[in-house]
Residue, then its C-alpha position, 0 to 999 in steps of 0.5 A: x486478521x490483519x488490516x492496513x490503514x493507510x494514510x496518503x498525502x503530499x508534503x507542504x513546500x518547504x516544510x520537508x525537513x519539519x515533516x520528516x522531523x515530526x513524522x520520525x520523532x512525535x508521529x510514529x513514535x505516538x501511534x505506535x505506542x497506543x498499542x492499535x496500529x504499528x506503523x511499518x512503512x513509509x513510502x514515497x511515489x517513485x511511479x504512478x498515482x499520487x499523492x506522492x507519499x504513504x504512511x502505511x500502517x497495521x492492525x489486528x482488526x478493523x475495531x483496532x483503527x476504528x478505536x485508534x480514530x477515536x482516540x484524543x492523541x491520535x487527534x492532536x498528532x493528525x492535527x499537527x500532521x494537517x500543518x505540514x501537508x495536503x490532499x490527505x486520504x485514508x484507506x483501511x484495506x482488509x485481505x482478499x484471501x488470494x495472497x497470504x500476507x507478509x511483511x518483509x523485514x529487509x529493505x525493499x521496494x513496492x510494486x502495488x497493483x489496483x484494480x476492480x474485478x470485473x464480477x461477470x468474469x469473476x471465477x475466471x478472475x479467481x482462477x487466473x489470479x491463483x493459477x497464473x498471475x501470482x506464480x508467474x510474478x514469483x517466478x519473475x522475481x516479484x514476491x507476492x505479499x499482500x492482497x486487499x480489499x478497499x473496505x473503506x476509502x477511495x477505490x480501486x476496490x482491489x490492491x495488490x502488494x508486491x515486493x523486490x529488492x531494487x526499483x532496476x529489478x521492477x523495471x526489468x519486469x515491467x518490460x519483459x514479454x511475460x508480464x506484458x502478456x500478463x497484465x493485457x489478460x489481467x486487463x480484459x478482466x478487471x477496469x480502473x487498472x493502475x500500478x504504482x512503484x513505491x520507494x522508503x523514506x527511511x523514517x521507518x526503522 
């Protein structure tokens, strides 16, 4: 089973150029090494919600990261992270089951929902999310590529990860008449609905 962890956090004024130097460098390069997590993305806050950047990270299972939290040299490079930024979270997200996971391989961008289920309307929900929200944001040119619980970090309990080649295309959706439909379903659904647009940094490879 594939898990996220996720860190978030705002860059310290004037200390961009250190960060993205140490993050390329020394971070990525440490956790990714220990063999329990791989970082695959890094993300800034193009719209919605802060903190306005997104470490995004990959396990085989939640032992993994909890075996990675443990360990003296993911400390030490959190600690020298602590030096260059501020308002750090973390999120490990586990999946739902209604969106199989993927990872595009190709530049793209994000365009991430979150939410709580309203659980009076849950088999509704269900059934909404699978019969008309996910294929009608494919067909909108929107590929669905992940579905999340929040198991451990602050909520919204639900995310959901979709992808598209330009933050043009995102917009383009965001004003059409089929996802405003869409969403004001969603809406009498779910409560805490927010979204985000996420952009790459480019320390990634």
């Amino acid at each position: 089973m594939t898990v996220k962890f996720i860190q978030y956090y705002d860059v310290l004024s004037g200390k961009d150029e250190e960060y993205r130097n140490f993050i390329s460098k020394s971070y990525i390069p440490g956790i990714n090494e220990t063999d329990l997590i791989q970082i695959v993305g890094s993300w800034y806050l193009a719209a919605g919600e802060g903190p306005y950047h997104i470490m995004e990270g990959v396990a085989d299972s939640v032992k993994s990261v909890h075996r990675l939290l443990l360990l003296d040299d993911f400390k030490k490079l959190n600690h020298l992270l602590h030096f260059l930024i501020t308002n750090y979270k973390t999120k490990i997200m586990v999946p739902t089951g209604t969106v199989e996971s993927q990872l595009p391989r190709e530049t793209n961008f994000r365009f991430n929902h979150h939410y709580d289920i309203n659980y009076a309307q849950y088999d509704d929900y269900v059934h909404f999310i699978h019969n008309e929200h996910l294929p009608t944001m494919e067909k909108l040119g929107i590929n669905m590529i992940g579905g999340w619980h929040v198991s451990l970090g602050p909520g919204p309990g639900i995310v959901v990860e979709g992808s598209c080649a330009s933050v043009k295309h995102i917009l383009e959706v965001i004003g059409s008449k089929e996802y405003g439909e869409l969403t004001s379903r969603l809406l009498a659904m779910v409560d805490g609905y927010g979204s985000k647009i996420l952009a790459p940094t480019g320390l990634v490879p």
